[in-house]
BAZAMI-914675 format. One line per 2 residues: their letters; for each residue x, y, z of N, C-alpha, C. Coordinates in steps of 0.05 Angstrom, whole numbers. Example, Ala and Ser with C-alpha at 12.3 -4.5 7.8 and 13.67 -1.06 7.14 Angstrom:
! BAZAMI-914675
AS = 264 -114 156 246 -90 156 264 -66 156 | 257 -45 142 273 -21 143 258 1 157
END
This chain:
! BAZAMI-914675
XX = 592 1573 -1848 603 1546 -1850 599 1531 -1825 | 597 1509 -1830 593 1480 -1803 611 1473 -1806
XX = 635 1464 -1793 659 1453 -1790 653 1433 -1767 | 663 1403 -1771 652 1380 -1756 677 1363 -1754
XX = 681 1352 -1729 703 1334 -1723 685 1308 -1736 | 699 1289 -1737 686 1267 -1744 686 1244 -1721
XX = 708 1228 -1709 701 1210 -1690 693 1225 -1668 | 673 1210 -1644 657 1215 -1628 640 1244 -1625
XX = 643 1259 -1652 621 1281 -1662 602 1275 -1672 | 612 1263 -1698 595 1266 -1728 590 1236 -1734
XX = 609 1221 -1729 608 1199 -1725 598 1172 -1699 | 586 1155 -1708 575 1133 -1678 594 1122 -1660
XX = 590 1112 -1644 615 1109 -1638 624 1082 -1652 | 612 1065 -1652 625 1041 -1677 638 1064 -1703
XX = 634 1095 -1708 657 1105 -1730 646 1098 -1753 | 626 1096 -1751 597 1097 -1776 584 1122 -1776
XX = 573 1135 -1801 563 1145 -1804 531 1146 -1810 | 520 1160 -1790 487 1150 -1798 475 1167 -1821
XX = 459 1150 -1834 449 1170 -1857 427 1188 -1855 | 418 1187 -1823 405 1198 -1818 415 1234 -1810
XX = 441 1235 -1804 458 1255 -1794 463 1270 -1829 | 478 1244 -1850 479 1260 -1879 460 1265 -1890
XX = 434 1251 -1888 413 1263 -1908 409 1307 -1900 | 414 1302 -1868 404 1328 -1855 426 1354 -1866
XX = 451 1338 -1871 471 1349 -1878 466 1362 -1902 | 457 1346 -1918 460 1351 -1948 436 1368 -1956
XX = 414 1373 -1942 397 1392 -1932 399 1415 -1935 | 423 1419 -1905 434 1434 -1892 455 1449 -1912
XX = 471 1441 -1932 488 1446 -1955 471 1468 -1977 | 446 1452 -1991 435 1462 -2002 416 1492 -1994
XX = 422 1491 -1968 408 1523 -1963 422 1542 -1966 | 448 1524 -1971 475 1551 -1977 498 1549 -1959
XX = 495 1533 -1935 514 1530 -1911 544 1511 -1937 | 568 1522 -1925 589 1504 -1920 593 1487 -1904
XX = 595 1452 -1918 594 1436 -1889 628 1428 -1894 | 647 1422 -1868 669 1426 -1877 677 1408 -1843
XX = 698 1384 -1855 697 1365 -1844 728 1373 -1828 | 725 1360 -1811 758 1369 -1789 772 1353 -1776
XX = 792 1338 -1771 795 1314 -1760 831 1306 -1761 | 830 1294 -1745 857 1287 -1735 856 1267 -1752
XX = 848 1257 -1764 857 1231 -1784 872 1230 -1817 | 881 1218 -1829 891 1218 -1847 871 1231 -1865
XX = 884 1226 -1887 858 1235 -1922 848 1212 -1923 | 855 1186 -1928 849 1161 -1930 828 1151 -1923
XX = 826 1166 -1900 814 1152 -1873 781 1164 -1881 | 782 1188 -1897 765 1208 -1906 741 1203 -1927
XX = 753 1189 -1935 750 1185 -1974 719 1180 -1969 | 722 1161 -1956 685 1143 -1955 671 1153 -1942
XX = 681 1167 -1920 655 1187 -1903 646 1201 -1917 | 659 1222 -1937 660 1239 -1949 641 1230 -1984
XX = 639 1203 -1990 631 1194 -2007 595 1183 -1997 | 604 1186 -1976 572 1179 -1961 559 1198 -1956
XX = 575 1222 -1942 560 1247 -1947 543 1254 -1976 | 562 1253 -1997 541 1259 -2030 532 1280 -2017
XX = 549 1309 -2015 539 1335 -2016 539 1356 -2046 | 526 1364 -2048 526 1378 -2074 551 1393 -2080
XX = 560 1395 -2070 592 1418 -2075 613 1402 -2061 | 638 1408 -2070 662 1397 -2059 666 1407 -2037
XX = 671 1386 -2012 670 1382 -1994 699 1401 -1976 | 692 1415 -1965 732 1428 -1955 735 1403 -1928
XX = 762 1390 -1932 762 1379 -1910 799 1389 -1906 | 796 1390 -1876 819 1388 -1856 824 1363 -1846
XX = 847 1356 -1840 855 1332 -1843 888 1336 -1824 | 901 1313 -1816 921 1313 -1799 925 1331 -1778
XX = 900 1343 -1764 899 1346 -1753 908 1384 -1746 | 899 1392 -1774 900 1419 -1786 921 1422 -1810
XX = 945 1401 -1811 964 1402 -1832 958 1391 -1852 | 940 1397 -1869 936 1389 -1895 896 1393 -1894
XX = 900 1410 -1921 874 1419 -1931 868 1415 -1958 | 840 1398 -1965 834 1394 -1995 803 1409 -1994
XX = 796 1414 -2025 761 1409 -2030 763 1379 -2043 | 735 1368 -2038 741 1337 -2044 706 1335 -2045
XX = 706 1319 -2079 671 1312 -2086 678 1289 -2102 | 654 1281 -2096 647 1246 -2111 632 1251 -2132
XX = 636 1247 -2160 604 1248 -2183 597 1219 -2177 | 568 1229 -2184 559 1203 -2180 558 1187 -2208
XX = 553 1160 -2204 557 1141 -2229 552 1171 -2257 | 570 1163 -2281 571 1177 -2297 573 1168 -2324
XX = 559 1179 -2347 566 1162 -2366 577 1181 -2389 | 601 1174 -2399 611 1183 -2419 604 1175 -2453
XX = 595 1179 -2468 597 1175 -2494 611 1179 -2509 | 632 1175 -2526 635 1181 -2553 633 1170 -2577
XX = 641 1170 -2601 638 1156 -2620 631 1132 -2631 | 654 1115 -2615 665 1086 -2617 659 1089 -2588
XX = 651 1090 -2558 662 1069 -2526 640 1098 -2515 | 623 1074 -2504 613 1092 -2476 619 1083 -2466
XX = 632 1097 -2442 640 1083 -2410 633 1098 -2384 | 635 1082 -2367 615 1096 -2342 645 1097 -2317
XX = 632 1108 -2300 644 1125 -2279 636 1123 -2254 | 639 1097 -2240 620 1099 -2212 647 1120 -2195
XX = 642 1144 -2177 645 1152 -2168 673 1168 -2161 | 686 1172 -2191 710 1189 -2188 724 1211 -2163
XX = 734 1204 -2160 743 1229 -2133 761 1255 -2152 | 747 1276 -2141 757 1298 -2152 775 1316 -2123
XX = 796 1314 -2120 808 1337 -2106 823 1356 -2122 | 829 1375 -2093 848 1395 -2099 861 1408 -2076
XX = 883 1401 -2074 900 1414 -2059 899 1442 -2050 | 895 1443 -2022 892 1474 -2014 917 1482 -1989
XX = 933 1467 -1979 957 1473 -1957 961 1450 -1938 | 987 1459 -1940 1002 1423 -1922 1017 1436 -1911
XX = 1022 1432 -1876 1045 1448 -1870 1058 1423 -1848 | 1075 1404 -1866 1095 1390 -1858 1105 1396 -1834
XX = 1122 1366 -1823 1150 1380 -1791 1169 1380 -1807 | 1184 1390 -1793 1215 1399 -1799 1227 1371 -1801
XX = 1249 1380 -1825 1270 1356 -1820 1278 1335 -1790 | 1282 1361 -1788 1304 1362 -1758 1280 1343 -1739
XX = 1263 1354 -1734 1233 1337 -1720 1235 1318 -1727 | 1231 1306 -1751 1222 1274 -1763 1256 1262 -1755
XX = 1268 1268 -1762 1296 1253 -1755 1296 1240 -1727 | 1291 1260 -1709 1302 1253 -1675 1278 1248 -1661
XX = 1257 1246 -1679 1236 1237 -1666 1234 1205 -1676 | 1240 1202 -1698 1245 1169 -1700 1260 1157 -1688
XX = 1288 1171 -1693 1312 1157 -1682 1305 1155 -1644 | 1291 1173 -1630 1291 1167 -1604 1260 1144 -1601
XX = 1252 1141 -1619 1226 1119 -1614 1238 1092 -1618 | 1256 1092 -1640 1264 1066 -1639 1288 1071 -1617
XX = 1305 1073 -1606 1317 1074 -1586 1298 1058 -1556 | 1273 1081 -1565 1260 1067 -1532 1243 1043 -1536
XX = 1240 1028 -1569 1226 1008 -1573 1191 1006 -1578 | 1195 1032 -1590 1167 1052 -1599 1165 1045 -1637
XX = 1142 1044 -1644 1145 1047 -1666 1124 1077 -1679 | 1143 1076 -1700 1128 1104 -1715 1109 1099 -1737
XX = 1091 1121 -1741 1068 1118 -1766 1071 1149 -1773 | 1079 1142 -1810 1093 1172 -1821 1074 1165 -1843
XX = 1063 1188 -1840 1041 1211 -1859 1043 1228 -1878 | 1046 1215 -1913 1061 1234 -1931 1045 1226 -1951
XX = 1035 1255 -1961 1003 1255 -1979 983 1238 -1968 | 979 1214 -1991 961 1190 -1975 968 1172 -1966
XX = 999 1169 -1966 997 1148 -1954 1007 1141 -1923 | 1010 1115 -1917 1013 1112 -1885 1036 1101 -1879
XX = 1052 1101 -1866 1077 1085 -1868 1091 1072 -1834 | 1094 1046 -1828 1108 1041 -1803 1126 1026 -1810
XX = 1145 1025 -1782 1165 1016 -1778 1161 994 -1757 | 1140 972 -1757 1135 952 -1726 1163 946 -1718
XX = 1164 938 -1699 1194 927 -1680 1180 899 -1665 | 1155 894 -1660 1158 869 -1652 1125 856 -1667
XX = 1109 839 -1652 1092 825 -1666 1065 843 -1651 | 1070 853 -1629 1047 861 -1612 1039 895 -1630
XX = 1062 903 -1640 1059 925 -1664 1043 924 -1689 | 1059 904 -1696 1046 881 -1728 1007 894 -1709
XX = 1009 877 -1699 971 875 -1684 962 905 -1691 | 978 922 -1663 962 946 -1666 965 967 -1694
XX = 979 955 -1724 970 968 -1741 945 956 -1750 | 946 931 -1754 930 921 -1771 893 929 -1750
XX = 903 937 -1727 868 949 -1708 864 969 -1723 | 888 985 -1729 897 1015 -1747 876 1013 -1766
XX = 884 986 -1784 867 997 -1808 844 982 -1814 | 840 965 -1792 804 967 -1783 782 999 -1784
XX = 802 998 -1762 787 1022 -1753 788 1050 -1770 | 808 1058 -1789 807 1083 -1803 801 1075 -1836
XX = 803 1044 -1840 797 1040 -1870 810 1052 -1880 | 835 1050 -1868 857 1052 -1889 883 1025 -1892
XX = 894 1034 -1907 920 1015 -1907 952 1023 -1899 | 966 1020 -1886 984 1018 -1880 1012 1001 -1887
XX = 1029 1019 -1907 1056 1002 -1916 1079 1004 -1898 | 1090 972 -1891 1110 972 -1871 1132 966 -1886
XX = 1150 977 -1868 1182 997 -1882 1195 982 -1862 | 1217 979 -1870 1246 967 -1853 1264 984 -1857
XX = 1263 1011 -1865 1290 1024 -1865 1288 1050 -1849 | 1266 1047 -1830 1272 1077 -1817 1259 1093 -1835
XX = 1245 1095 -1851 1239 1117 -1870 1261 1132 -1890 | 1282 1120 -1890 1305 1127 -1902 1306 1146 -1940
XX = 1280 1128 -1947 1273 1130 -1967 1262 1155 -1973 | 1253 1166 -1948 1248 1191 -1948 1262 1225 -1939
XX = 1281 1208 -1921 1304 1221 -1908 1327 1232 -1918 | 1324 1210 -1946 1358 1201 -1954 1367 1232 -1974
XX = 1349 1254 -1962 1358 1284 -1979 1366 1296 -1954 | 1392 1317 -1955 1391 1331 -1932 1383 1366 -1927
XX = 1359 1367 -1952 1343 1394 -1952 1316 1386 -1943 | 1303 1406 -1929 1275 1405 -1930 1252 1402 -1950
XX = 1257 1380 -1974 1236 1380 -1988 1215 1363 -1977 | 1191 1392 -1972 1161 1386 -1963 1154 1368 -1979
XX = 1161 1361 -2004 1142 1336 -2013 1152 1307 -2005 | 1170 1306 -1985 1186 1285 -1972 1177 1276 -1946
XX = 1170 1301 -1935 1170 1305 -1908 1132 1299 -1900 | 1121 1293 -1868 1106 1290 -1871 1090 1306 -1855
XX = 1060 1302 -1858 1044 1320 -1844 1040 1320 -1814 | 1043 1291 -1806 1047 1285 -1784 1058 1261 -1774
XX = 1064 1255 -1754 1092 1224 -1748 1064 1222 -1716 | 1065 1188 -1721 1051 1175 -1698 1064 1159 -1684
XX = 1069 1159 -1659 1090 1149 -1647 1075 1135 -1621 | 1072 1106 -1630 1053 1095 -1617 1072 1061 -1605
XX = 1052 1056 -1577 1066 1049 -1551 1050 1033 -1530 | 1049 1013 -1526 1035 997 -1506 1035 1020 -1480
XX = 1007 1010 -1467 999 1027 -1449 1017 1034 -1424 | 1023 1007 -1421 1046 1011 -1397 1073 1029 -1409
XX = 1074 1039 -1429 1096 1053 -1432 1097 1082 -1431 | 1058 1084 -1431 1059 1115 -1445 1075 1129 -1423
XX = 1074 1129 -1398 1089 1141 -1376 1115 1155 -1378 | 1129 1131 -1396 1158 1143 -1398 1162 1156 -1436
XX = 1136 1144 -1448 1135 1159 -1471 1131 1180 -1472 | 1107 1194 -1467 1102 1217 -1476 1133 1237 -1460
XX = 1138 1244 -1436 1153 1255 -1413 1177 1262 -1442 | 1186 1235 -1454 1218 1233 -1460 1212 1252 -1480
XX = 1195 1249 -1497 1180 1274 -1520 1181 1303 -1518 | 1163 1301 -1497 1166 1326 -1495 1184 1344 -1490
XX = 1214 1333 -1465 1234 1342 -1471 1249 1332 -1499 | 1248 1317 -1508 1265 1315 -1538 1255 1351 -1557
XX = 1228 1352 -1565 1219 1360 -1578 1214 1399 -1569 | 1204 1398 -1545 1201 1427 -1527 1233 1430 -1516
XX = 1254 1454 -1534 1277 1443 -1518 1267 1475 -1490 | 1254 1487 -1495 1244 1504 -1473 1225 1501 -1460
XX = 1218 1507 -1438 1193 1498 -1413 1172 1506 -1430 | 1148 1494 -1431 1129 1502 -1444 1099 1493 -1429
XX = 1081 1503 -1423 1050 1490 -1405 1044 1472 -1423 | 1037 1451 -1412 1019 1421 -1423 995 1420 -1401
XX = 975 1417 -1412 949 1412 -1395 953 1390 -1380 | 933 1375 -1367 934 1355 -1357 928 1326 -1375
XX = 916 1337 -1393 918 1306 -1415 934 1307 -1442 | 964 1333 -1431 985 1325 -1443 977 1339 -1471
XX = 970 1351 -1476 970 1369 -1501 981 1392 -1497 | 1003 1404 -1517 1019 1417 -1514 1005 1455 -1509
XX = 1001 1466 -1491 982 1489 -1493 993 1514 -1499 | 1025 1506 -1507 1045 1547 -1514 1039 1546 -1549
XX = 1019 1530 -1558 1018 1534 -1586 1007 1562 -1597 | 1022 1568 -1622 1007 1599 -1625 982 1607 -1625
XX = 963 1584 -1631 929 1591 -1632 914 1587 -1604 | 935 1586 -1587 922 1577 -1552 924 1597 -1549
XX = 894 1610 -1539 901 1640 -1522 901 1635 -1486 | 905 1609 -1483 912 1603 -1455 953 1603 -1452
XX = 961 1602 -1480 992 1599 -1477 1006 1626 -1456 | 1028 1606 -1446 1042 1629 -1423 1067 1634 -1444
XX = 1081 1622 -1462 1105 1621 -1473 1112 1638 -1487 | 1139 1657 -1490 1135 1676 -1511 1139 1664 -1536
XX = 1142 1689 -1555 1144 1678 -1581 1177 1674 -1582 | 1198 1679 -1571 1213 1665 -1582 1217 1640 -1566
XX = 1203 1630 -1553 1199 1604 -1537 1189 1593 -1559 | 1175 1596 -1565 1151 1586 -1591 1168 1572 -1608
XX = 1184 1600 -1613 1200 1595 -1643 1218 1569 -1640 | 1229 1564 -1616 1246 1536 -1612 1236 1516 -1610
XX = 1208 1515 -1606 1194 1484 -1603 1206 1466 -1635 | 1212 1448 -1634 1203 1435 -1664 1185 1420 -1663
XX = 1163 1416 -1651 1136 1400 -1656 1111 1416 -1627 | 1088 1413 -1643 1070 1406 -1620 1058 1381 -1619
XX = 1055 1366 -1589 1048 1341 -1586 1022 1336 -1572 | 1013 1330 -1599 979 1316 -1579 971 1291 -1572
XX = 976 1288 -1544 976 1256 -1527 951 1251 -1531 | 946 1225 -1531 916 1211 -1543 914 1190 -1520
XX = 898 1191 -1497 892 1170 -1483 871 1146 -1486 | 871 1125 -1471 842 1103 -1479 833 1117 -1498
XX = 836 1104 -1522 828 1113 -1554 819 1085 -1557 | 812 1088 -1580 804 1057 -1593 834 1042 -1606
XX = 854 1068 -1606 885 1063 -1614 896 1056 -1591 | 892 1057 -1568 902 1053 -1549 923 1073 -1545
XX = 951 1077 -1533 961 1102 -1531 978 1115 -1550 | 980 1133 -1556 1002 1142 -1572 1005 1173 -1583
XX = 1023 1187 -1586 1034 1215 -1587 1028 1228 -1615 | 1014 1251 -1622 1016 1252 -1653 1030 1273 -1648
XX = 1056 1287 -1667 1068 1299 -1672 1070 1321 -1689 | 1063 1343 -1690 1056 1359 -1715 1073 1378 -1714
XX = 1066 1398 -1730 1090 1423 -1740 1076 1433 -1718 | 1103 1460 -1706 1097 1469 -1679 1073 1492 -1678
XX = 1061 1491 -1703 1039 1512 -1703 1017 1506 -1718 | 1021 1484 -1732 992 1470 -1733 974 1458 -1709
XX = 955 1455 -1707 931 1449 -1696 903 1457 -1714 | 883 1445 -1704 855 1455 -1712 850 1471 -1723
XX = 854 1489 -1702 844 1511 -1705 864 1525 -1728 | 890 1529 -1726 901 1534 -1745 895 1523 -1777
XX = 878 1500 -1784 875 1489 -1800 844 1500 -1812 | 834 1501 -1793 801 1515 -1802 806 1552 -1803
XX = 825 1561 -1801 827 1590 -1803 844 1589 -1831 | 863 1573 -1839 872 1566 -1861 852 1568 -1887
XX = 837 1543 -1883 819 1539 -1896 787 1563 -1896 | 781 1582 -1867 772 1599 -1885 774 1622 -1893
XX = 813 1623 -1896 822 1642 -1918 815 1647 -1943 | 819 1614 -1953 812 1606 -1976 790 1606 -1980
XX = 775 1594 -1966 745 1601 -1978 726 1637 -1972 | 745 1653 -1964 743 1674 -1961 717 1676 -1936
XX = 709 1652 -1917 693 1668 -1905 708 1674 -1875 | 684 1680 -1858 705 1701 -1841 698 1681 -1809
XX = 725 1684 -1792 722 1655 -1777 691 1662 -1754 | 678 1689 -1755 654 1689 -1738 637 1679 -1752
XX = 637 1677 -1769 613 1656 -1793 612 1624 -1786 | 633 1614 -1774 636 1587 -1772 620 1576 -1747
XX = 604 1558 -1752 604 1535 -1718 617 1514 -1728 | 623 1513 -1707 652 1482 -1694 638 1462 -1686
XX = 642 1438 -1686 633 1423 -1663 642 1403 -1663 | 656 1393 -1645 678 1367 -1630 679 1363 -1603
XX = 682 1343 -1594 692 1327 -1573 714 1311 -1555 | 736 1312 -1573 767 1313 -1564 779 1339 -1552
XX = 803 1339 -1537 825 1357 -1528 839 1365 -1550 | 843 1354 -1580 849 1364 -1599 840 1388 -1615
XX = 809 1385 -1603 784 1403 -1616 787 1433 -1610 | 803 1444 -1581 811 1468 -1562 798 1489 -1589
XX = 835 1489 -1594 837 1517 -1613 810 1520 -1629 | 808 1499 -1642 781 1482 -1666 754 1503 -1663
XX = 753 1499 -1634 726 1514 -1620 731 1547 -1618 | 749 1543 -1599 756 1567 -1586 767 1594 -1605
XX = 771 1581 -1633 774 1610 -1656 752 1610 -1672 | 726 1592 -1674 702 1602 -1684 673 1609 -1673
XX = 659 1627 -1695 645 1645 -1684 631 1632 -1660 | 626 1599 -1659 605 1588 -1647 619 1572 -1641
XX = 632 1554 -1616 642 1528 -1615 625 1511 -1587 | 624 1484 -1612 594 1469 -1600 616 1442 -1579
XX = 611 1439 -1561 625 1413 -1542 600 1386 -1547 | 609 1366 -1557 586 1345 -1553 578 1341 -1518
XX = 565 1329 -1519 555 1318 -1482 579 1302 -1475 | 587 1284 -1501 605 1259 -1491 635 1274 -1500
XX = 636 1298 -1501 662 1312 -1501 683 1310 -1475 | 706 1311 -1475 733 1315 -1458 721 1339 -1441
XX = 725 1330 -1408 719 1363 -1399 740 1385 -1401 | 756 1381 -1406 768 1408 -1417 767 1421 -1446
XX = 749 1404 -1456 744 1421 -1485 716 1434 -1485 | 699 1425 -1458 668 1436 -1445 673 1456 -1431
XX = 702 1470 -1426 714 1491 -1406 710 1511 -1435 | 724 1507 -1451 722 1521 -1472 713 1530 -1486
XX = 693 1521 -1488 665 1509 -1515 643 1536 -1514 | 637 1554 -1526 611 1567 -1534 588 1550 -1505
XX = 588 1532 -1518 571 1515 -1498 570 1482 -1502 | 560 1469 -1494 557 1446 -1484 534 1440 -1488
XX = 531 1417 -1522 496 1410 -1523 487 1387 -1505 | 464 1382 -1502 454 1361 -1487 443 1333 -1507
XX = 466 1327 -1526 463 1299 -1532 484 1287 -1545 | 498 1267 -1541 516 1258 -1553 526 1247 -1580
XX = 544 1232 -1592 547 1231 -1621 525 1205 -1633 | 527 1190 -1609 505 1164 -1612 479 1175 -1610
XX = 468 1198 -1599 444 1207 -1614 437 1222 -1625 | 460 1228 -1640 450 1245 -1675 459 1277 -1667
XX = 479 1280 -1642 480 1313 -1630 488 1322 -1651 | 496 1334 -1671 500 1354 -1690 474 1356 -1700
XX = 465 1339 -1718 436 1347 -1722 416 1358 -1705 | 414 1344 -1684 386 1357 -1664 403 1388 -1657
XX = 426 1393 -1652 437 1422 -1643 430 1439 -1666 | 438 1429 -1695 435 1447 -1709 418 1452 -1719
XX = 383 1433 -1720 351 1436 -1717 347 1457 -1691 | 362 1449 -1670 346 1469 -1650 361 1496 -1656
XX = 378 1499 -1666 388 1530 -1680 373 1543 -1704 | 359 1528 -1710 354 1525 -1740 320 1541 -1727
XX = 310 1527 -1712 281 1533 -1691 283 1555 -1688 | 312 1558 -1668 304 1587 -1658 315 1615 -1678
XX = 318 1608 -1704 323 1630 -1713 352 1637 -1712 | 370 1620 -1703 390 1632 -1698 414 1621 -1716
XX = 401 1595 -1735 429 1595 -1759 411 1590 -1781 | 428 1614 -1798 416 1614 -1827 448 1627 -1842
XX = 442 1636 -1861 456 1630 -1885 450 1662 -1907 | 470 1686 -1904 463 1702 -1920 460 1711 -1947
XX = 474 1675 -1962 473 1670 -1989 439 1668 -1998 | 417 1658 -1981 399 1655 -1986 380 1665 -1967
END
């Protein structure tokens, strides 16, 4: 399997996909390879990359950032007949649910309630859809950049999410995959800090760009496991983004990598079968638990500390493809289905 982050990997950096990268893909599918998409972004955000791809088999994608897993295929235009009505079918989406591993009650509660306190607003992630709470007009702005840039939509709530709250059991179909807790730049300083004690109520190592590193799939963590066990979230800080700043929040043992080992349970293959390849601090685990993990050129250097290796071209010139032609050259990725 190929498992691929999508922004500043797989994608340009305008967050286009070239068709020169899917034609190679869909190539690359038909020799037998799993291509299997990975990404800190919503499902939403997914739909059309994934519809541009047009790979012959349903697509496995990871999504929120390892909490939540589908297979997902497009037919192409289709025509139905019967008796009396033919009718056609431009491009039905077929999923299927493969694992969602929600935060805790307790997380989503006091992680809202302390954002609006400090004048933060939140973005809550439940199935597909997107949900905020703005607090002033400069918020209003940075959703609507939101759904520029992910092609998605975003419904704004005035009650706190209450509507989702208003049970006091953990029903996962309430609860979300991940909470965005996002913050003009000048704030991140005293944002992220107040988080991480809200959320880590025990000492726990954070790297230097603020990603939480006592998670269970970090084999750099110092923390034990019942340190572990008390976290209620892990938090991955997002700097100069095209979002500008803001905290994503996840269950304290999701990540990536947790999400691509998930997923190849299910598909039964085995995680040394996999190459990786991403360019975020999110990507760590992502890399670092399969057989092969690829760093773009224009990767984070601490995810080039990690990485299998480090190719020599970036996402603006086609680096997954030329890496996985020059693997392809030397004999060294093939496919024992065929």
């Amino acid at each position: 399997m190929v498992a691929l982050d999508l922004d500043g990997t797989l994608l340009q950096s305008n967050h286009q996909l070239a068709e020169t990268q899917a034609a190679y893909l869909r190539s690359l599918s038909k020799s037998g390879f799993r291509i299997c998409i990975a990404t800190g972004r919503a499902a939403p955000s997914v739909y059309n990359i994934v519809k541009k791809l047009a790979l012959p088999d349903p697509i496995p994608v990871i999504c929120s950032n390892g909490a939540r897993g589908f297979f997902l295929s497009y037919n192409d235009n289709t025509t139905t007949t019967t008796t009396t009505t033919t009718t056609t079918s431009s491009h039905p989406k077929q999923q299927t649910e493969l694992f969602y591993t929600p935060l805790s009650r307790e997380a989503v509660v006091q992680t809202i309630q302390l954002a609006t306190k400090l004048g933060y607003f939140v973005q809550y992630y439940i199935d597909d859809g997107i949900y905020a709470n703005p607090l002033t007009e400069s918020h209003r702005q940075m959703i609507n950049e939101y759904e520029i840039l992910t092609d998605s939509c975003v419904e704004i709530v005035d009650d706190d999410f209450d509507r989702f709250l208003q049970h006091d059991d953990d029903d996962t179909k309430l609860l979300p995959s991940k909470l965005l807790v996002r913050c003009e730049k000048d704030e991140f300083a005293t944002c992220h800090p107040s988080f991480v004690k809200l959320l880590y109520p025990t000492t726990s190592t954070t790297d230097g760009d603020g990603n939480d590193n006592s998670c269970a799939d970090n084999t750099n963590a110092t923390t034990t496991t019942t340190d572990r066990n008390r976290k209620l979230a892990h938090i991955v800080a997002a700097y100069n983004t095209d979002l500008d700043w803001f905290l994503e929040i996840l269950h304290p043992e999701v990540n990536k990598g947790h999400g691509l080992r998930t997923m190849c349970q299910k598909l039964e293959i085995s995680m040394s079968d996999v190459i990786a390849i991403g360019d975020g601090t999110n990507d760590i685990e992502f890399l670092q638990l399969s057989g092969l993990g690829i760093a773009m050129q224009n990767a984070h250097e601490s995810l080039k500390q990690v990485a299998s290796y480090t190719m020599e071209w970036t996402n603006d010139e086609h680096g997954v493809m030329k890496t996985l032609k020059s693997h392809q050259q030397k004999g060294s990725l093939c496919c024992d289905n065929h």
